[in-house]
Each structure stands twice: as C-alpha cells, then as structure tokens.
C-alpha positions as CSV (number, residue, x, y, z in Angstrom):
1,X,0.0,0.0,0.0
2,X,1.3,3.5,-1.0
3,X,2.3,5.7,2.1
4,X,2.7,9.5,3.1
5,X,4.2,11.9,5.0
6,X,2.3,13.4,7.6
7,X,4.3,17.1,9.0
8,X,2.6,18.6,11.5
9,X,3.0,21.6,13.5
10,X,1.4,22.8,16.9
11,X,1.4,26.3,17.0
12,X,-1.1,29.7,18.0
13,X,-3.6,32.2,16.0
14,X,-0.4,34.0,15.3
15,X,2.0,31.5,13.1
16,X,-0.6,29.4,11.8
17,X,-1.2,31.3,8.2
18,X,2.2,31.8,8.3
19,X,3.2,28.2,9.4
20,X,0.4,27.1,6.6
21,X,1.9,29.0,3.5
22,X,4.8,27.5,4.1
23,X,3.9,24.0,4.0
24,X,1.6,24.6,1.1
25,X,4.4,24.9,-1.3
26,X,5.5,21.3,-0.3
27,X,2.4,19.4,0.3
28,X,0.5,17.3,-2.2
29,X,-3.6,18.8,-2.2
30,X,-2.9,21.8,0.3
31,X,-2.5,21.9,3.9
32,X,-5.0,21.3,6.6
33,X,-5.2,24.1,9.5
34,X,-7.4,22.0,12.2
35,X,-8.9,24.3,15.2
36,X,-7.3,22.2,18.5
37,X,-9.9,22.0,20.9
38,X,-13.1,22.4,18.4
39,X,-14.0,19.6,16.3
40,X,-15.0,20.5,12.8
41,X,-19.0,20.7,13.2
42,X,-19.0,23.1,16.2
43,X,-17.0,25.7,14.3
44,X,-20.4,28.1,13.1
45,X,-22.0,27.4,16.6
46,X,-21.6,31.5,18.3
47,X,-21.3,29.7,21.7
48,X,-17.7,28.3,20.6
49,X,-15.1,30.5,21.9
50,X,-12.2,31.6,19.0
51,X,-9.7,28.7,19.1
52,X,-5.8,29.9,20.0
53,X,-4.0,26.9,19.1
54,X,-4.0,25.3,15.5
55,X,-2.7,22.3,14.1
56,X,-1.0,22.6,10.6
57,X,-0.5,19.7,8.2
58,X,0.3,18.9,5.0
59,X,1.1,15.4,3.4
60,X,4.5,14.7,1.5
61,X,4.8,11.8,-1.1
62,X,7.7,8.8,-0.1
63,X,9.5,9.4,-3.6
64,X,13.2,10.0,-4.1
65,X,12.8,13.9,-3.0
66,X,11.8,13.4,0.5
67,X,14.5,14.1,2.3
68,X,15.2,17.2,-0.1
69,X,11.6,18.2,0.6
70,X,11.5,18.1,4.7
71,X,15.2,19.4,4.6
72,X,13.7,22.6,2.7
73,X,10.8,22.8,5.0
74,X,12.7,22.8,7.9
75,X,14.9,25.6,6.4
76,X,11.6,27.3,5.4
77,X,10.3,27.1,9.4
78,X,13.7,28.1,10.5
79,X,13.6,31.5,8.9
80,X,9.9,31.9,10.3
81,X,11.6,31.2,13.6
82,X,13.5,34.2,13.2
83,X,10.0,36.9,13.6
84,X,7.9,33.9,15.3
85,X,8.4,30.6,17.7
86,X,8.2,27.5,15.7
87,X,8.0,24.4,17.6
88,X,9.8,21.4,15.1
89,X,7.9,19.5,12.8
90,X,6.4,16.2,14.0
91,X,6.4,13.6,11.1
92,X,4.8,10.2,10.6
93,X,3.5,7.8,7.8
94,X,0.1,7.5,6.8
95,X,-1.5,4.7,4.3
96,X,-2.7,6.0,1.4
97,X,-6.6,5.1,2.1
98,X,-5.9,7.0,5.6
99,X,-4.3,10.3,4.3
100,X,-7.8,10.1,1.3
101,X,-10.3,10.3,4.6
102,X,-7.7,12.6,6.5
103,X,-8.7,15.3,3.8
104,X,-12.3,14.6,3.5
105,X,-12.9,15.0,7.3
106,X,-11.4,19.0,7.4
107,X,-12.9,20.7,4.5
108,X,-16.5,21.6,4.2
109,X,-17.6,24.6,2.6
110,X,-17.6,28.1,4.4
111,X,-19.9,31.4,4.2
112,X,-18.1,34.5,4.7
113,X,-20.3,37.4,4.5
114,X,-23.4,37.7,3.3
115,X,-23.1,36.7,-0.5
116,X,-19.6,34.7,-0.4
117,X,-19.3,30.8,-0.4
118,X,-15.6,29.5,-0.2
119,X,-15.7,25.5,-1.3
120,X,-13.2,23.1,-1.4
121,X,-13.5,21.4,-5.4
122,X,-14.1,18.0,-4.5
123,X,-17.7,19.0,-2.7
124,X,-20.6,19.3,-4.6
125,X,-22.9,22.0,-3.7
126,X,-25.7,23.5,-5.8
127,X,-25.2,27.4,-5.8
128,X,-28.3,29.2,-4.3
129,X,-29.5,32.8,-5.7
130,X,-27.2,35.6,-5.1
131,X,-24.0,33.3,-3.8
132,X,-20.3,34.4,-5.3
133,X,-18.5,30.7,-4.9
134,X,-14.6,30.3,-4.8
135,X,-13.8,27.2,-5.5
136,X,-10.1,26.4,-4.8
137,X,-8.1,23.3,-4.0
138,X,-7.3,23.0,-0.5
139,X,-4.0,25.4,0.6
140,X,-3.7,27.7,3.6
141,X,-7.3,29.5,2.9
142,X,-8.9,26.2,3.6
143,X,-8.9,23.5,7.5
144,X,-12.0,23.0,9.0
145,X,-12.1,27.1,8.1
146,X,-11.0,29.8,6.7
147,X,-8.4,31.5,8.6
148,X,-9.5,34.9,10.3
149,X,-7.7,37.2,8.7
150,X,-8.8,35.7,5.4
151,X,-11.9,36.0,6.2
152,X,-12.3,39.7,7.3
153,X,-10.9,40.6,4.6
154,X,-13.1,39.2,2.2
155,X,-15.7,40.0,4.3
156,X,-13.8,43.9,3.8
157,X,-14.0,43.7,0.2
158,X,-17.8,42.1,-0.3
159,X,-18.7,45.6,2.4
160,X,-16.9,48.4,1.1
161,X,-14.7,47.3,-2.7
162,X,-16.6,50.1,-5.3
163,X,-18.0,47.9,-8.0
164,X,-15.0,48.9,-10.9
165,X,-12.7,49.0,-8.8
166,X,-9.1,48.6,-9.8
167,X,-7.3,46.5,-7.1
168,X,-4.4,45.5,-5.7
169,X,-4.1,42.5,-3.9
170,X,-0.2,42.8,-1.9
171,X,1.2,39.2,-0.9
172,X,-1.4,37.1,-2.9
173,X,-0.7,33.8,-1.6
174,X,-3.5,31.2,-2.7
175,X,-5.1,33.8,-5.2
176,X,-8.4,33.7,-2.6
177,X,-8.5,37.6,-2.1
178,X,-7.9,38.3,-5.7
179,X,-10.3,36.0,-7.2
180,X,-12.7,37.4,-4.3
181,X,-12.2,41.0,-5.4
182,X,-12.6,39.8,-9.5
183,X,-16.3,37.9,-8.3
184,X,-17.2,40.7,-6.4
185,X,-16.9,43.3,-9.3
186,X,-13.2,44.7,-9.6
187,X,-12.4,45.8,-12.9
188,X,-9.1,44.7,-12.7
189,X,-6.8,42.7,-10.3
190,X,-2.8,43.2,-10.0
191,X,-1.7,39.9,-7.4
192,X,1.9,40.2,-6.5
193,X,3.8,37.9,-4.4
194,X,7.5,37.5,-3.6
195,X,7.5,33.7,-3.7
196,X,7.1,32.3,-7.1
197,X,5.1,29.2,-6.2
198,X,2.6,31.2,-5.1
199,X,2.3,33.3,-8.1
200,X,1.9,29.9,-9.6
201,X,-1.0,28.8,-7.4
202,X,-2.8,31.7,-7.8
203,X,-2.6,31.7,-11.7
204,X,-4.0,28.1,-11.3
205,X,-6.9,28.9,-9.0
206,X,-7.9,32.0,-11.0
207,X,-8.1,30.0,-14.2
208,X,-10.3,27.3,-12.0
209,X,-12.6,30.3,-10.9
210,X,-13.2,31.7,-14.1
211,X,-11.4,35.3,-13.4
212,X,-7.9,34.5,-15.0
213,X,-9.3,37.5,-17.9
214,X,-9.4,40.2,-14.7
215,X,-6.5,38.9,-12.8
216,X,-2.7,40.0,-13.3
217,X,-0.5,37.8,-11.5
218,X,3.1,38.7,-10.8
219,X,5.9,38.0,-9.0
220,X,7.0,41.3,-7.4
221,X,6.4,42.9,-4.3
222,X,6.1,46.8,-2.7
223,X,8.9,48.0,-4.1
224,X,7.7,46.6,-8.0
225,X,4.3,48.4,-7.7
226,X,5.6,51.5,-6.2
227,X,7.2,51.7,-9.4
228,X,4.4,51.0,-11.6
229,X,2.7,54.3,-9.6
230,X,5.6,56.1,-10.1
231,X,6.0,55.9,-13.5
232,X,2.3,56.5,-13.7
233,X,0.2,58.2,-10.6
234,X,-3.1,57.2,-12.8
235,X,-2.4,53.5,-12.0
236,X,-2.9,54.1,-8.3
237,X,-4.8,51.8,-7.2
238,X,-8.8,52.1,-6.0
239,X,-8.6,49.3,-3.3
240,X,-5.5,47.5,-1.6
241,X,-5.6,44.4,0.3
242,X,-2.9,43.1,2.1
243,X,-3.3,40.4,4.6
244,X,0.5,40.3,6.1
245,X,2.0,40.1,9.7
246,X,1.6,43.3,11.1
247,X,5.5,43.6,11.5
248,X,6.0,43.7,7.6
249,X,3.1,45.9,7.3
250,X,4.4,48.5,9.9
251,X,7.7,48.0,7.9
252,X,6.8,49.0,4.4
253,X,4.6,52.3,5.9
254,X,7.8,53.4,6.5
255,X,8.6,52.3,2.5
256,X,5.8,54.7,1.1
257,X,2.5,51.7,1.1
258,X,0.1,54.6,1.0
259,X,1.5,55.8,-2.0
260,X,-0.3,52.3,-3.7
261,X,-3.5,54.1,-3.2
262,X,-5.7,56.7,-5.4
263,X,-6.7,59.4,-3.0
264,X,-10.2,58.7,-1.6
265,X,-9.1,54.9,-2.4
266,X,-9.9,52.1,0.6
267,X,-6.7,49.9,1.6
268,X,-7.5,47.0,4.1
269,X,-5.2,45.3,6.4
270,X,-4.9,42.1,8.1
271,X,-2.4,39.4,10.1
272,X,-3.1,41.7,13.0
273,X,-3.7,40.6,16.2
274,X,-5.6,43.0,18.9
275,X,-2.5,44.0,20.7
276,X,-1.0,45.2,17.5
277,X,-3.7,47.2,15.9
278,X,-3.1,50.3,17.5
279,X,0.7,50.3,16.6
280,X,0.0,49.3,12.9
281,X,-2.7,52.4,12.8
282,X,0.0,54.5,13.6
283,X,2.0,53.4,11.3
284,X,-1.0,53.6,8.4
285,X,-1.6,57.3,9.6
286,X,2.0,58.0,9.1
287,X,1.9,57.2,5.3
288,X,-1.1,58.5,4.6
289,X,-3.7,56.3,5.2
290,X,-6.6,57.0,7.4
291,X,-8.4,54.1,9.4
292,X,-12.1,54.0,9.2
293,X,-13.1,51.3,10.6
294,X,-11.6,47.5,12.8
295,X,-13.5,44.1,11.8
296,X,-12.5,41.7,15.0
297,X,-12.9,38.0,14.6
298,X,-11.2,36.5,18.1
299,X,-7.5,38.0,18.7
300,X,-7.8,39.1,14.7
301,X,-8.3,42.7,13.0
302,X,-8.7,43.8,9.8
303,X,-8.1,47.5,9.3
304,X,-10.3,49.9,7.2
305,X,-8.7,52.9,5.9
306,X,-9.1,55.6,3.3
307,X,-6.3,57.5,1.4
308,X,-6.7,61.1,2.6
C-alpha cells in the first residue's frame, strides 16, 4: 500500500497562516489548519469561543525527493523562527486510504459574509441565488475554516470594494482575495507575491474560478508596484488588500504603502492581532492612510482605511 508523509506543527492564531503558506508549497492537495480543541461541526455554533491553538499539516509523497523536501521545510520554518516561535515538525507515515479520509474530514464549505461561499472542489454544492462561490483546491485559505484574517478581509471587500474597482491584492498567496475581489466586481486585479510558487497557485486557481481575464498575477512585491505608480500616478490603485504580519506591514509604511493608493481609495489590512492594531494604525496614519473602521474576529483585525 502507497504511504505519506504526515508534517505537523502545533502552534497559535499568530504563526498558523504563516506556518500554513509555508507548508503549502511542499504538500501534495494543500495543507490542513485543524482548530485544536473544536472539532469540525462546532465551528459556526456562536457559543464556541475563538480557538488559540491550530494544528498545521500537510502530506509529503515517499519518492526520491523526501529528504530534499522536509530538509527545505525545515529551512523554510527556521527562517519563520527568526519573527515567530516555531516548535519542530512532527512527522509520521500514513497509508494512502488513511491520508484520502484525512482530507475529506477537514474541508467543508464556508460562508463569509453575506453573499460569499468558499468551497473546497471535490464538494458538490448546488449554488443558491445571489452566492459568489470560490472554489479552490485545499491550501492555507482552507482547514476546518477559513483563517480569520482571510476571512475579514473578504468579508472587507464584499462591504466596502466600489463595483469597478481597480485593485491590488499585496502578498497574494493562494489567489483567494484576488479571485474574491474579481467575483465581487473589480475591474481589474494586479496579485503580486515574492514567492514564485505562489504566483503559480494563484494563476491556477484564478483560471479554476473563471477570473484568470481580470487577474494579473506577478511575482513582485512593494517596491515593484511602487514603481508602476511612479512611472504613472493614474495606475494608483482604487482598493488595496494586504493580509500580512503586522510587522511587515508597519515595515513598508515606512517604504511609502500609501503611495499604492488613489486618493479617496480604501486599503485593508490584516495578520493583526488585537495588541497590535493600534501600533500598525499608527503606522498607516504615518503614510497616509486613514483608518475608518476594525472588523475583529477573536484576537484578529482587519483595518479599514481611506487615502486622505
């Protein structure tokens, strides 16, 4: 019988989108980000409390590149170790029929919003009247749920994105947040990311959704579309999303982010925990961007603001 590797890694609110980009450029189907503590059909009951530990995993293949594979991992997680704790990665085998159910069991479809339906590809669900699906394969947006930041800021976009709108979607990882702002009426999407397996991802899950016409998808970063402005202050940007630590988004207001953004344009922030909101408002203030408004989910925020 054909066997995997299991990697898993126990670790807060904090790392665990962080923890789960990471292993999605390694794992076969995606990773899993399981809620410890709350088993999969509790998670839309309002009594639960927000959990603050997650489980990450993702599955490897046994082939002739395993030890290459966990070897990059681990040099992957060790880097993360350098802004966040990062316990090390627990691995064991799984038979092939075990690691089919393993997948099954944490991915069910999830409402964000009022209109949004994010669902894993493999699950059939009839689309009711007035629903914008994203159907992905599984990767860090997906576990037994969407991650909060994720989540606020689609739930950001569906509230406030002008229909037209030409956006920017800073750090694109899976595509989610782009292909969210393209169903939700964008004009036009620009999805940068550093890493070029994500740019890859997102190209595939924008062609699965239908928007690869309205989505760009580069590898660049701030410094790549501060330059597209600056050749051109017209291609300022309507609506920015960025869901990043809030370290690296303090960081680059102090590398002209608010320059990204047409004045009267909405940017929206996320990756911020509650403790760090007020220092990354600060930070948004100081380049130019004024904060409207704070969608909470648990320890989470998403920042509103407008270019003044």
């Amino acid at each position: 019988m054909s066997q995997w590797l299991e990697v898993a890694l126990s670790v807060d609110g904090e790392a665990a989108e962080a923890v789960a980009e990471v292993l999605s450029r390694y794992g076969v189907q995606g990773v899993a980000v399981e809620h410890e503590g709350i088993p999969p059909d509790k998670l839309d009951e309002d009594e639960i409390p927000p959990a603050r530990r997650f489980t990450v995993r993702a599955y490897l293949p046994f082939d002739g590149r395993l030890d290459e594979t966990k070897a990059q991992i681990e040099r992957a997680l060790g880097y993360l170790n350098m802004m966040l704790p990062m316990p090390q990665p627990v691995y064991r085998p799984v038979d092939e029929a075990d690691w089919a159910e393993a997948w099954k069991v944490h991915y069910h479809p999830v409402r964000i919003g009022t209109r949004l339906i994010i669902r894993p590809l493999w699950v059939d669900r009839p689309l009711e009247a007035g629903e914008v699906e994203i159907a992905l394969d599984p990767g860090m947006a997906f576990g037994t749920g969407t991650h909060p930041t994720t989540q606020l800021c689609l739930e950001a976009l569906e509230a406030t994105m002008p229909d037209g709108a030409r956006v920017l979607d800073l750090g694109c990882g899976s595509g989610i947040l782009a292909i969210g702002a393209a169903k939700l009426g964008a004009a036009s999407v620009l999805a940068l990311d550093i890493d070029p397996l994500a740019v890859t991802v997102s190209l595939e899950n924008s062609a699965q959704n239908s928007v690869a016409d309205t989505i760009t998808v580069r590898e660049g970063s701030l410094a790549s579309a501060l330059q597209t402005v600056d050749a051109d202050p017209a291609a300022r940007f309507d609506f920015v999303v960025c869901n990043i630590l809030a370290r690296i988004i303090i960081q680059m207001c102090g590398e002209r982010l608010g320059d990204l953004v047409r004045p009267g344009g909405i940017a929206v922030f996320s990756g911020i925990i509650v403790d760090q909101a007020d220092d990354v408002e600060a930070a948004l203030r100081a380049t130019g961007l004024t904060p409207t408004g704070r969608r909470i989910m648990g320890d989470w925020v998403a920042i509103e603001t407008v270019k003044s």
